[in-house]
Structures are given as C-alpha cells and as structure tokens.
NULOMI-196200 format. One record per residue (C-alpha): residue number from 1; residue in one letter; y, x, z. Coordinates in Angstrom, 1 decimal. Layout:
! residues N
@dolum=NUM; zake=A; c2=Y; c1=X; c3=Z
...
//
This chain:
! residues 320
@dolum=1; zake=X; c2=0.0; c1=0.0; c3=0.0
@dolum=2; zake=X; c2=3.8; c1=1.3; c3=-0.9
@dolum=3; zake=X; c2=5.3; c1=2.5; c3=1.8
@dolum=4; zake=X; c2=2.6; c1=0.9; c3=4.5
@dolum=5; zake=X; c2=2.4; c1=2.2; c3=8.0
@dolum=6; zake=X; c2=0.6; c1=2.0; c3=11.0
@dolum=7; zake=X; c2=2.6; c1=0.1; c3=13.3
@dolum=8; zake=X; c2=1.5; c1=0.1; c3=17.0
@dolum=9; zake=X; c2=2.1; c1=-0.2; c3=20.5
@dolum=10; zake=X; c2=0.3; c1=1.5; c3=23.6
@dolum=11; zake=X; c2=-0.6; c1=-0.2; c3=26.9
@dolum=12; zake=X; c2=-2.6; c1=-0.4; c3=29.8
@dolum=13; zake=X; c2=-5.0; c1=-3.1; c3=30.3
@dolum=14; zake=X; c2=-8.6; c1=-3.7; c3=31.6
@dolum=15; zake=X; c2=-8.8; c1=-0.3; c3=33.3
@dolum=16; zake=X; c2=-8.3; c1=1.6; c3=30.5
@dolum=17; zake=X; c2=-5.6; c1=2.8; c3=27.5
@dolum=18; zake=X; c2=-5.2; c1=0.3; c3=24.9
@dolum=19; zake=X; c2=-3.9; c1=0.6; c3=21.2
@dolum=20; zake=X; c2=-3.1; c1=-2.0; c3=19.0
@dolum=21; zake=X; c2=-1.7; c1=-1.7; c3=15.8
@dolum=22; zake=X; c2=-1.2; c1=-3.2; c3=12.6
@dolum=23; zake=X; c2=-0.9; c1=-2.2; c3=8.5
@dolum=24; zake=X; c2=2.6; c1=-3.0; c3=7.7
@dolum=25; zake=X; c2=5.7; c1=-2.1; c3=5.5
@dolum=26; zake=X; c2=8.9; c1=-1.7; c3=7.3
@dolum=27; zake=X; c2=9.9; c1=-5.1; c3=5.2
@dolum=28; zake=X; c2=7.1; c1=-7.0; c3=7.2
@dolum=29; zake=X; c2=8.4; c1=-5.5; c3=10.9
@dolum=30; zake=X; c2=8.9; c1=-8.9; c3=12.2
@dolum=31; zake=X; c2=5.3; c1=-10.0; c3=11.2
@dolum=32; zake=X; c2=3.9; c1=-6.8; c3=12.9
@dolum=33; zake=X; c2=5.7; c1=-7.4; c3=16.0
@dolum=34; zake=X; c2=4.3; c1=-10.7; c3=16.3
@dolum=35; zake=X; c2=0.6; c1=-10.0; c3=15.1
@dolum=36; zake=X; c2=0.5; c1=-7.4; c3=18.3
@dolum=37; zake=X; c2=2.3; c1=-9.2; c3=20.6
@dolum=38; zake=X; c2=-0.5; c1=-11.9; c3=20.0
@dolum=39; zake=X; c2=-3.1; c1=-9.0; c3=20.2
@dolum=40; zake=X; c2=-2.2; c1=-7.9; c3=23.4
@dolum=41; zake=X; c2=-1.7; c1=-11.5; c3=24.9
@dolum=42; zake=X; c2=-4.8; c1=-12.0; c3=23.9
@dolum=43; zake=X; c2=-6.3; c1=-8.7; c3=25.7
@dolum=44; zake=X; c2=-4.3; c1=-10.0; c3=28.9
@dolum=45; zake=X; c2=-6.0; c1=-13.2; c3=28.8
@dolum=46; zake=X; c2=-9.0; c1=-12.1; c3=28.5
@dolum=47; zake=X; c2=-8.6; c1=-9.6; c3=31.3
@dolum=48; zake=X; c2=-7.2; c1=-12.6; c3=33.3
@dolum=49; zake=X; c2=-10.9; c1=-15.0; c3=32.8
@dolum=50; zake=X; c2=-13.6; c1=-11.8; c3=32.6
@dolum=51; zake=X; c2=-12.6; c1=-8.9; c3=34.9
@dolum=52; zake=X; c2=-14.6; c1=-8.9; c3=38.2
@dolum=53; zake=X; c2=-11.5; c1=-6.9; c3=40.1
@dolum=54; zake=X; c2=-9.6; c1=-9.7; c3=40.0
@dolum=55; zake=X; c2=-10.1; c1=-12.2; c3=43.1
@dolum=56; zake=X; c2=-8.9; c1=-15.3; c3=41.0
@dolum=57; zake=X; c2=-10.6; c1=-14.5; c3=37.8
@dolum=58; zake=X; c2=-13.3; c1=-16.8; c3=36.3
@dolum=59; zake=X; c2=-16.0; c1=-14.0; c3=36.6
@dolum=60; zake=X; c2=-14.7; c1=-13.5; c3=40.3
@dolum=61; zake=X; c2=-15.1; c1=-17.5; c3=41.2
@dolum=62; zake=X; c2=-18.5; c1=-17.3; c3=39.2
@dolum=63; zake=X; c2=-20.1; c1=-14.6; c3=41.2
@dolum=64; zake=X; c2=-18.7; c1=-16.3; c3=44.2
@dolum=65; zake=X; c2=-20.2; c1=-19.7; c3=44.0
@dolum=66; zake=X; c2=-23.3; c1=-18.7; c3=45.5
@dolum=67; zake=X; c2=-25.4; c1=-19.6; c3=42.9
@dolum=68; zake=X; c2=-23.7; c1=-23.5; c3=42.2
@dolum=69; zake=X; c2=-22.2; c1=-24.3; c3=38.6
@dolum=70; zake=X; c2=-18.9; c1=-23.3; c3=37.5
@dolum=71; zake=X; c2=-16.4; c1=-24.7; c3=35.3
@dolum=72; zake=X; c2=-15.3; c1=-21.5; c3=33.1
@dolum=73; zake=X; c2=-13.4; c1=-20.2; c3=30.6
@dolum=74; zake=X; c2=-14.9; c1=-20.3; c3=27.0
@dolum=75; zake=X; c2=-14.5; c1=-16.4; c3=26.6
@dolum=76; zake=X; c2=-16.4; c1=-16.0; c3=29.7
@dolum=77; zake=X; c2=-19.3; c1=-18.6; c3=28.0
@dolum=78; zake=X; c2=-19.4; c1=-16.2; c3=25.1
@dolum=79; zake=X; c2=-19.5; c1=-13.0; c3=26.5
@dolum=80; zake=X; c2=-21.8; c1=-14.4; c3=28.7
@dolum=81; zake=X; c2=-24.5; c1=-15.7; c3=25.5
@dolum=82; zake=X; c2=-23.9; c1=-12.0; c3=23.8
@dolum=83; zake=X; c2=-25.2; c1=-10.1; c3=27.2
@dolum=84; zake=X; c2=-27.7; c1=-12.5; c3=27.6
@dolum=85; zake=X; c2=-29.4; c1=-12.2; c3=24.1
@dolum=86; zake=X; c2=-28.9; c1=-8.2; c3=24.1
@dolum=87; zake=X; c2=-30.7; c1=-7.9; c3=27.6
@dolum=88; zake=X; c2=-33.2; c1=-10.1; c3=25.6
@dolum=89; zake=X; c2=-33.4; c1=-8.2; c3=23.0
@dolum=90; zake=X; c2=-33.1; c1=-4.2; c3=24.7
@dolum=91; zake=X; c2=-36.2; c1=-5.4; c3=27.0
@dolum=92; zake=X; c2=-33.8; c1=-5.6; c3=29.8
@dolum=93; zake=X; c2=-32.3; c1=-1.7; c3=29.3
@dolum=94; zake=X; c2=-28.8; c1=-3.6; c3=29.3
@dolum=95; zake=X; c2=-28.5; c1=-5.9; c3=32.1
@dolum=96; zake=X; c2=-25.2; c1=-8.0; c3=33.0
@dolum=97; zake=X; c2=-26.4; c1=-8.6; c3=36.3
@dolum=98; zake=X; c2=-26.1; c1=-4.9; c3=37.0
@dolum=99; zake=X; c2=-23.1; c1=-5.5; c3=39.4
@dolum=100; zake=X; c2=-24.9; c1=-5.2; c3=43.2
@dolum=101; zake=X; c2=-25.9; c1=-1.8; c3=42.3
@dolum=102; zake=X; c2=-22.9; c1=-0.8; c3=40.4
@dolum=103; zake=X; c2=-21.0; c1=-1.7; c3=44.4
@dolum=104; zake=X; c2=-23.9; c1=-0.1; c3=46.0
@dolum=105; zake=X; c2=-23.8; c1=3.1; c3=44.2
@dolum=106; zake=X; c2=-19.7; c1=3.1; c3=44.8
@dolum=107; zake=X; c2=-18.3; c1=1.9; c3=41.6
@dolum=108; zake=X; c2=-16.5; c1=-1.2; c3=43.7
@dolum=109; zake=X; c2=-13.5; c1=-1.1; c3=42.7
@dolum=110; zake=X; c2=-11.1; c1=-0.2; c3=39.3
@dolum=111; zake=X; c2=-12.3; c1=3.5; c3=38.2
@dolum=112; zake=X; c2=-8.5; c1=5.1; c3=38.3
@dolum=113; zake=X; c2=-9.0; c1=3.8; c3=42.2
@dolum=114; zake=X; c2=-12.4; c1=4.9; c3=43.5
@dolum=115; zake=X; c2=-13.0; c1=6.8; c3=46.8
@dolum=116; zake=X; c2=-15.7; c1=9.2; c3=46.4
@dolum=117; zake=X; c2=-18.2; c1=7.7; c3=49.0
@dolum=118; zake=X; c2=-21.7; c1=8.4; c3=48.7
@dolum=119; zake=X; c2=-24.2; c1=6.1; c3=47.3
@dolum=120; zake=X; c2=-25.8; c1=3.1; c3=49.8
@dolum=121; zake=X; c2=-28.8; c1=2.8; c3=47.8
@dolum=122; zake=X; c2=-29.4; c1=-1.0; c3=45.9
@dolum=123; zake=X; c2=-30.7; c1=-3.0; c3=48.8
@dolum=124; zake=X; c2=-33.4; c1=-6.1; c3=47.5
@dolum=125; zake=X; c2=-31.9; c1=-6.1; c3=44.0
@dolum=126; zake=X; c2=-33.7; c1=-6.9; c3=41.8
@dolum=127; zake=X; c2=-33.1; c1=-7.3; c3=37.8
@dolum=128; zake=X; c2=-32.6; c1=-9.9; c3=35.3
@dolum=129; zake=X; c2=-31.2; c1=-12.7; c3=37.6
@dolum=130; zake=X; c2=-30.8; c1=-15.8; c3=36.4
@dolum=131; zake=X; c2=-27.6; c1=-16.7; c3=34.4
@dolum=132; zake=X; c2=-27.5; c1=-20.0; c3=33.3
@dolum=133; zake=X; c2=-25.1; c1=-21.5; c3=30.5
@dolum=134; zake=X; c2=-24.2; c1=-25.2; c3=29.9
@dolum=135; zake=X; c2=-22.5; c1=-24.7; c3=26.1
@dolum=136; zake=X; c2=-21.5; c1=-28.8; c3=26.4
@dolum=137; zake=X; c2=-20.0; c1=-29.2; c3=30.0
@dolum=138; zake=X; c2=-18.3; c1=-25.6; c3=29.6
@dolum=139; zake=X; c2=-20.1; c1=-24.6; c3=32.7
@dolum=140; zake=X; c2=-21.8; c1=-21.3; c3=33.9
@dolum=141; zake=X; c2=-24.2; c1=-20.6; c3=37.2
@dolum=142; zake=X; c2=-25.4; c1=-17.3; c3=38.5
@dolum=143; zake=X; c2=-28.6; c1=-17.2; c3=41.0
@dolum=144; zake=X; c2=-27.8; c1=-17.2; c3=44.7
@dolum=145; zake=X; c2=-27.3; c1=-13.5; c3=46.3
@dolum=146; zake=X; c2=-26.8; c1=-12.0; c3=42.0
@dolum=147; zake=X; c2=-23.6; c1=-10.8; c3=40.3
@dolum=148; zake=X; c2=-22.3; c1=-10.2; c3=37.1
@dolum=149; zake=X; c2=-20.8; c1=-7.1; c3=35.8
@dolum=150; zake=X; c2=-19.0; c1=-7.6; c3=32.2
@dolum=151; zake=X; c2=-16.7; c1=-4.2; c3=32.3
@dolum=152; zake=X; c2=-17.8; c1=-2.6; c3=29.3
@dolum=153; zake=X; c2=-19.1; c1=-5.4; c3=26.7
@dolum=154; zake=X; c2=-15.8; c1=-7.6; c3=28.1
@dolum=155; zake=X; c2=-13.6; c1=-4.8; c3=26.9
@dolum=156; zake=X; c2=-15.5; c1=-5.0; c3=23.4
@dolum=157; zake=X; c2=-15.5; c1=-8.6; c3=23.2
@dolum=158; zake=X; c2=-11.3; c1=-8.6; c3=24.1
@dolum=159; zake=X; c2=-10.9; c1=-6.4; c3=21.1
@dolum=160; zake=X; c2=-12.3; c1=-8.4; c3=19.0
@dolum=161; zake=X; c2=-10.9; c1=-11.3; c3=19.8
@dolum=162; zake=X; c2=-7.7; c1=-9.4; c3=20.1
@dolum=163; zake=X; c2=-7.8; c1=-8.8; c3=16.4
@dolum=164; zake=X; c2=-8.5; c1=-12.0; c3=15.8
@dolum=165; zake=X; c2=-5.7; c1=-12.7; c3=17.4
@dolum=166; zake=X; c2=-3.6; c1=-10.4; c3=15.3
@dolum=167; zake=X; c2=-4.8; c1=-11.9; c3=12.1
@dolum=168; zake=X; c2=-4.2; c1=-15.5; c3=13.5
@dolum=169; zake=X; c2=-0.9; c1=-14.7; c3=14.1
@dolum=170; zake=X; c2=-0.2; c1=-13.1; c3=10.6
@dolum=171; zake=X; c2=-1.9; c1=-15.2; c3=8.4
@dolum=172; zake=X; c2=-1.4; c1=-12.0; c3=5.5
@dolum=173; zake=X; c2=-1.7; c1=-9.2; c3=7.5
@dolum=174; zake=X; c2=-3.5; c1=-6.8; c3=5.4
@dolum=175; zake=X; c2=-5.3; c1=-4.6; c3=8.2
@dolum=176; zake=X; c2=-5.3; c1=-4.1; c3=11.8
@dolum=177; zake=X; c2=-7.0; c1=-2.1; c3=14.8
@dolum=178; zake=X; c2=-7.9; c1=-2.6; c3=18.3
@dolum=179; zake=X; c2=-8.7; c1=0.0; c3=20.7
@dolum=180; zake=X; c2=-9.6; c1=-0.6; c3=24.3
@dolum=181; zake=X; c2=-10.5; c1=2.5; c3=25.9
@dolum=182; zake=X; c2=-12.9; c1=3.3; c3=23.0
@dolum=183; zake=X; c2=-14.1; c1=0.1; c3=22.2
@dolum=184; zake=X; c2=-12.8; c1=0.0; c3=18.9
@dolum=185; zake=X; c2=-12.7; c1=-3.1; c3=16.4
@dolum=186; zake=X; c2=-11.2; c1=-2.8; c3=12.9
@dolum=187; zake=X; c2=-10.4; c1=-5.4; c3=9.7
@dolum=188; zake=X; c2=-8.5; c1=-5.1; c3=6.9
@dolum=189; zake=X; c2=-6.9; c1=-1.6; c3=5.1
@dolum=190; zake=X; c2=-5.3; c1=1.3; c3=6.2
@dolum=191; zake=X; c2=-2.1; c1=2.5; c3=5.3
@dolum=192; zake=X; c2=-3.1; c1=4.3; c3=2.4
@dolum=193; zake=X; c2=-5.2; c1=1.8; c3=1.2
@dolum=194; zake=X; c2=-8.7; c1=3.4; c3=2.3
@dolum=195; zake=X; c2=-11.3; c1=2.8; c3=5.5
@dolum=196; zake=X; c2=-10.0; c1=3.3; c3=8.7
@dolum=197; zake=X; c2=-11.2; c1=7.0; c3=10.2
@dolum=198; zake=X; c2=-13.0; c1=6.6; c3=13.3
@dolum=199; zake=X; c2=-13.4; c1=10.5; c3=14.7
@dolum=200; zake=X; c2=-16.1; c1=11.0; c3=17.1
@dolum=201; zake=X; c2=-15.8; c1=13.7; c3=19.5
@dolum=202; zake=X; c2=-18.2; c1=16.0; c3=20.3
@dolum=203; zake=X; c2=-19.4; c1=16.1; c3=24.1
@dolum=204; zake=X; c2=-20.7; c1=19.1; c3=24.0
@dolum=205; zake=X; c2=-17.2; c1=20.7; c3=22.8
@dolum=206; zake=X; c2=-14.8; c1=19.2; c3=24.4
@dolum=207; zake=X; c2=-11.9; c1=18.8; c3=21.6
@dolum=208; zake=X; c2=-13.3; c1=18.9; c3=18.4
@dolum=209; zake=X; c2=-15.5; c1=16.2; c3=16.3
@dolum=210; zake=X; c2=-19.4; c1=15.7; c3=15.7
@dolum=211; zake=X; c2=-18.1; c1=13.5; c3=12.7
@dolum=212; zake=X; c2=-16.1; c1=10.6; c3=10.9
@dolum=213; zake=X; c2=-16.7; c1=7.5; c3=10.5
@dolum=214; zake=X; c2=-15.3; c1=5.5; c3=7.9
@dolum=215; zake=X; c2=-15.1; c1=1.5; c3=8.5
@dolum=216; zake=X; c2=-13.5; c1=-1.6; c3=5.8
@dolum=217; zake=X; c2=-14.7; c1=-4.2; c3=8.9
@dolum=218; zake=X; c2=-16.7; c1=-3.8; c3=12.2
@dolum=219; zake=X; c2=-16.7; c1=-2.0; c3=15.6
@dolum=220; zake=X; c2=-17.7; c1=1.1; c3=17.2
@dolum=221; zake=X; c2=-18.3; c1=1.8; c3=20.7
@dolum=222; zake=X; c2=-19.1; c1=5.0; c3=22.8
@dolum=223; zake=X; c2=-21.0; c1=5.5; c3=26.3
@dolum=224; zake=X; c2=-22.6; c1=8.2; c3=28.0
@dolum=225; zake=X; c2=-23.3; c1=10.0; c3=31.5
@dolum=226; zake=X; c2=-20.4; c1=12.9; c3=30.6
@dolum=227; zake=X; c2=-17.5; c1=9.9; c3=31.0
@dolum=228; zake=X; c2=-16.7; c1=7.8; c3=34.3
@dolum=229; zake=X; c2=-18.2; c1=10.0; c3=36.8
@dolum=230; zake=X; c2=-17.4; c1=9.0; c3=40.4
@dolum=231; zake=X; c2=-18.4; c1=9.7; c3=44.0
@dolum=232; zake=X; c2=-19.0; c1=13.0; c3=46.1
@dolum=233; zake=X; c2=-18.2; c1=16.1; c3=43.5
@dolum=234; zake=X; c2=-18.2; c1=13.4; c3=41.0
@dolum=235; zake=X; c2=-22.0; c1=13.8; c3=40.3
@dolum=236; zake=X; c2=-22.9; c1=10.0; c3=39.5
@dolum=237; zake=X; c2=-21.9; c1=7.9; c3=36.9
@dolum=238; zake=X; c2=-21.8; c1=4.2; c3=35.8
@dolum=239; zake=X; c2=-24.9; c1=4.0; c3=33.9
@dolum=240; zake=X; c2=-27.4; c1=2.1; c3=36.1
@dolum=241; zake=X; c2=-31.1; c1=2.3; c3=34.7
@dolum=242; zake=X; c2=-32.0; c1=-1.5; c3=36.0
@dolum=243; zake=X; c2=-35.2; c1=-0.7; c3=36.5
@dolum=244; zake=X; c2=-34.5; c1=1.7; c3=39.4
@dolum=245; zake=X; c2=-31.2; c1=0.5; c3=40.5
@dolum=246; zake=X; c2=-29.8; c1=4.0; c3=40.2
@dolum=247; zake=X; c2=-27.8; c1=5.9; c3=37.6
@dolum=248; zake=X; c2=-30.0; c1=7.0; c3=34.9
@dolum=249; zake=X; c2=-31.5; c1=10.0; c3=34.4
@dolum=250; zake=X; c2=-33.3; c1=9.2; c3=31.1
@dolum=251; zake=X; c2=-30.9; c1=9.2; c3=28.1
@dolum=252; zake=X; c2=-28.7; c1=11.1; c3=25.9
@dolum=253; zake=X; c2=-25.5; c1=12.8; c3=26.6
@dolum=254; zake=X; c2=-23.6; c1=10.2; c3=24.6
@dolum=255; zake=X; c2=-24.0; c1=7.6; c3=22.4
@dolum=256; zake=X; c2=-22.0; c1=6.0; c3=19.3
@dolum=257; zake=X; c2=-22.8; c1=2.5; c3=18.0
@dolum=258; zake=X; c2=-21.1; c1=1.1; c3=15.4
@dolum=259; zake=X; c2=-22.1; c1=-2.9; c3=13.9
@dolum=260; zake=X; c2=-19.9; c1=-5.9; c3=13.0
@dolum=261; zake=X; c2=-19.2; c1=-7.2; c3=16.6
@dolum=262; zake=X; c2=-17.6; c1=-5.4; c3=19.3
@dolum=263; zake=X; c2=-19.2; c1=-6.9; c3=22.3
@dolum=264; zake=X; c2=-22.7; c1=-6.6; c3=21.1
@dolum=265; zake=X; c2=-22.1; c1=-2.8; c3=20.2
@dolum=266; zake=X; c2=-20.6; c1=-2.4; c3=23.2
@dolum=267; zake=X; c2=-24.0; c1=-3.6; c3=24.9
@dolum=268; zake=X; c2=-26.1; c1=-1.8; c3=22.5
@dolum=269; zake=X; c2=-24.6; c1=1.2; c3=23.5
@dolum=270; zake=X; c2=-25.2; c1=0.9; c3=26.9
@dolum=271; zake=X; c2=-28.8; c1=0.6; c3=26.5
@dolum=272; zake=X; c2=-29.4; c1=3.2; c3=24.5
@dolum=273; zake=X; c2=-27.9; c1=5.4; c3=27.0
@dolum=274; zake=X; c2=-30.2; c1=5.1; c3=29.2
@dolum=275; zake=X; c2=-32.6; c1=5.4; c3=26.7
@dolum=276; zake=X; c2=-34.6; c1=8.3; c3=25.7
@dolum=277; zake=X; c2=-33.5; c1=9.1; c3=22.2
@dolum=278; zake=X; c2=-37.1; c1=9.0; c3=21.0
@dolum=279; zake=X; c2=-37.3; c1=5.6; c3=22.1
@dolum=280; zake=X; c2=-33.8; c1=4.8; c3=20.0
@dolum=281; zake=X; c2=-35.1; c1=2.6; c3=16.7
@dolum=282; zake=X; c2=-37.3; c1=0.5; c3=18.9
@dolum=283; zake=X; c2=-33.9; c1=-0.2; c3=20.7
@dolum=284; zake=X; c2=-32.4; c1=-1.6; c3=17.9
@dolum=285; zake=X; c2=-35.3; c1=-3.0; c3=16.0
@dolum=286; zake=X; c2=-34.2; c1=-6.6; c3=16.9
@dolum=287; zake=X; c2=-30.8; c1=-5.6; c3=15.3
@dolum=288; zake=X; c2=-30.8; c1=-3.6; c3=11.9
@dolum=289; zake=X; c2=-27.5; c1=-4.3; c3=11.3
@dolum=290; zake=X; c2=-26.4; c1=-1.7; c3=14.9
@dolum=291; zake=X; c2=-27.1; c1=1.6; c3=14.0
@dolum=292; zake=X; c2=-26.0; c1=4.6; c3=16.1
@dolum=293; zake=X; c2=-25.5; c1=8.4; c3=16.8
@dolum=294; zake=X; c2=-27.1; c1=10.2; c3=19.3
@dolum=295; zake=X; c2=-25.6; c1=13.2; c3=20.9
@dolum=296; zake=X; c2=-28.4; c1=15.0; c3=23.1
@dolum=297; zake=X; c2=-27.5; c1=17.9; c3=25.8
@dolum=298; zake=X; c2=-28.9; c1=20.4; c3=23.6
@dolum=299; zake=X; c2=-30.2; c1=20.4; c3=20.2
@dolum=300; zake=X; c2=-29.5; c1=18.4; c3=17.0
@dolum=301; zake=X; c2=-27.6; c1=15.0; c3=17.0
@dolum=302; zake=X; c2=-29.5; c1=11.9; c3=16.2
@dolum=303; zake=X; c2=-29.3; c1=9.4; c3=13.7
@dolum=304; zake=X; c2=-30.7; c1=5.8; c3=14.3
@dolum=305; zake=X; c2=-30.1; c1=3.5; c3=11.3
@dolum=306; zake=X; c2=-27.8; c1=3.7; c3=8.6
@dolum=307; zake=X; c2=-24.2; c1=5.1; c3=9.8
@dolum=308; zake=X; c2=-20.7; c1=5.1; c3=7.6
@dolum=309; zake=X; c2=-20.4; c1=8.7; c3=7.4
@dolum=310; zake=X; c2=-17.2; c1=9.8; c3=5.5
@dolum=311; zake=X; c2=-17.8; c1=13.3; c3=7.3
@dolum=312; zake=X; c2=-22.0; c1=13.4; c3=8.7
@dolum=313; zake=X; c2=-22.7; c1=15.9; c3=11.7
@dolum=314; zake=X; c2=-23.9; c1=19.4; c3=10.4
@dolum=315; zake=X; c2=-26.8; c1=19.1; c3=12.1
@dolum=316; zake=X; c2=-28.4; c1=15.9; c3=12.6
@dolum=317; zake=X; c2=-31.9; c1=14.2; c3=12.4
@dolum=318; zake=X; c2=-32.6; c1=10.5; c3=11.7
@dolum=319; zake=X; c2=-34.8; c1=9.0; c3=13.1
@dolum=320; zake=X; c2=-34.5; c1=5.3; c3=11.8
//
C-alpha cells in the first residue's frame, strides 16, 4: 500500500505488554485511531470478565460459588468451551482447572507482584474437575473445592477478539495486529503489502532468532520453563504437569505454535510444553491444522506439522 504504516499504541493490560496496531495511511489516521481504541477496549473487557486476580471478575464469582451455577459473561462461555475441548483433545496435558496448584506452588497472585515463597505442595487436588456449560441459560458451574485458571489461553482469546474488534470498528481496515504479551493474532496486510513477520527468539541465545515466521491470517503463541519463573532463587515456573500437580519437568525449553485461533494455540502450546518433544505429533494429532516449533535445551529444533517459514531454523528436524 502507498504510503501505508503501522500505526500502533503500547499498553499494559492482563499482566503483560500489549501492542495493538493497525495498517493505515496517514489519510486514514482517524479510522486507525478508532479501530485501536476498540482493540484495546476490547482487551479491557475482557480482562474485566476472565482474569482470576480480579475479586469482581466473572472467573472470580465463578470459582467462588462453590460449585453452584453462575450467570456469566459470553467470553467467559467461550473461553471456557476452547479449554475444555483442548484438555479433551491433549489427553488432559492442558488443564484449565490447573488453578489450586498454580496458588499452592506460589503463583497467587499477578507475576510482576509475586513473593518468592516456597512451594506448599497441591494438597487433595486432583485433575480434570468438572466444568460445566449451559450454552442457552448463559450459565457456567465449576465442582465444589475446584478452580479455574484461564491466564494464558484468556490472553490469546482477548487478542483475538481484540482484532476483531479492530476490524469491526473499521469496516475497510486492510490489516491489523494484536499482541498480548506474545500471544500474537494477525489479519489482513502489512504495510508493504506482504505477510506480517513474526520473529521467534531463540532461548538458548538470548537476543537473536531461531527463525521467521511469515502469517496472511492466524495466531502464534510461545510457552516454556525459561519464562515466568517465580519463587525461592526463582527456580520454578508456571508450567504445572496436572498429572503430578507440580511444575514439569518433562518438556522442551520452549515451544512456538502457530494455527488460525489464538486461544486454542495458546492452549496447544501449553501442552506441548510439558510434553516430551518425541511425544509432539501425537499432541496435535486431533488438530492438523496447529503445528509447532520445538526448541530443546540442547540439540536441533523440532518441527511438528507444517510451519510458515519465511526464514526455517538452520538446524531443525521434523517430526510430523
């Protein structure tokens, strides 16, 4: 596009650095303005119904009701039916109920605000507790003595709905991005009229890039044991392997997982890092349209399904 830009603002929401921004001429500034000011209203909002660090939020009154039903929000229902059918679908490896343990091992409050307290160990938790959905009364329930946790996938599923937003808002916008914290979701073209160039940092050097990604439509999200780490000398972090209640040992250093939705890339990627990466294509088997990137401590990167390179690792095996 002639003189197109990237027109976006910087904020903080959900925990985390947020980025939205918008493909725009300087001709179409008052369209840009509004298409992110919806984008980020719509972050807020969503913030508002799903975080669990807010007292009055939806989540918070949900995990609260002691195992009653709960009149909720409608973002809270979705969210809610995408972590449900990937814990489905990952055998359990990603588990929304995950919050008693995430509190037990000290991750009880917003990251930027933890105390580094040791670990109390997961009490009678068990996993997959019961989360009911009523799609027609708008209504939600979560077994007695269980607790939701939607930090990550929430923070994909605002971005999406974020753009969304953005394109709702500007009925011609021609491309836009979302980025919260690294959950990434992307529509439209770029400023100069190609993909947008999703770089994806190397763990293992901190700085540079393992590759690029190149993206017309979809999302991308990142997890792994070398971000968010927390408590005494900061040695744990916020992966919890459900089936020990405890952050996960098995798994790769980081993962990358790109599809068409944010939230369910977001969850996808929280399985398979707590997966071991030889275990990776039976992850995704129920979803050929996720594929990933695989970053191990040592030795080549891994590639699980069909990634859009613009610039591949130089050393990578595939594995699906």
């Amino acid at each position: 596009m002639i003189g197109a830009r990237l027109v976006q603002e910087a904020f903080r929401a959900m925990g985390t650095e947020c980025v939205v921004g918008v493909t725009a001429t300087r001709a179409e500034a008052a369209h840009a303005r509004r298409a992110l000011a919806a984008g980020r209203r719509e972050v807020e909002e969503c913030e508002q119904v799903l975080s669990r660090f807010r007292p009055g939020s939806d989540l918070s009154r949900l995990n609260g009701a002691n195992g009653a039903w709960r009149s909720v929000d409608q973002r809270l229902i979705d969210v809610l039916r995408t972590a449900l059918r990937v814990r489905r679908e990952t055998e359990g490896r990603f588990d929304p109920t995950i919050l008693p343990v995430l509190i037990a091992a000290g991750y009880d409050r917003s990251f930027e605000h933890l105390a580094a307290r040791p670990p109390t160990g997961a009490g009678d938790w068990r996993p997959n507790a019961v989360v009911e959905i009523d799609i027609v009364t708008q209504q939600a329930r979560v077994e007695a003595g269980a607790a939701v946790d939607l930090g990550g996938i929430g923070k994909g599923f605002a971005a999406e709905r974020a753009l969304w937003a953005m394109r709702d808002a500007w009925l011609e916008l021609p491309g836009g991005l979302v980025d919260l914290g690294g959950d990434i979701a992307v529509w439209g073209v770029t400023p100069d009229g190609g993909p947008w160039r999703l770089s994806v940092a190397d763990p293992r050097t901190p700085g540079s890039a393992l590759a690029t990604l190149g993206l017309d439509e979809g999302a991308v999200a990142t997890s792994g044991r070398d971000q968010r780490r927390f408590g005494p000398g900061r040695q744990l972090h916020h992966l919890i392997d459900p089936l020990t209640g405890m952050p996960a040992d098995a798994g790769p250093l980081a993962v990358t997982v790109v599809g068409m939705h944010a939230a369910e890339v977001e969850a996808y990627a929280t399985a398979l890092a707590i997966t071991p990466i030889e275990q990776a294509s039976a992850c995704l088997s129920a979803r050929p349209t996720v594929s990933a990137l695989l970053v191990p401590l040592e030795g080549n990167a891994v590639v699980a399904g069909d990634l859009p390179f613009l610039v591949a690792p130089r050393l990578a095996e595939v594995i699906a």
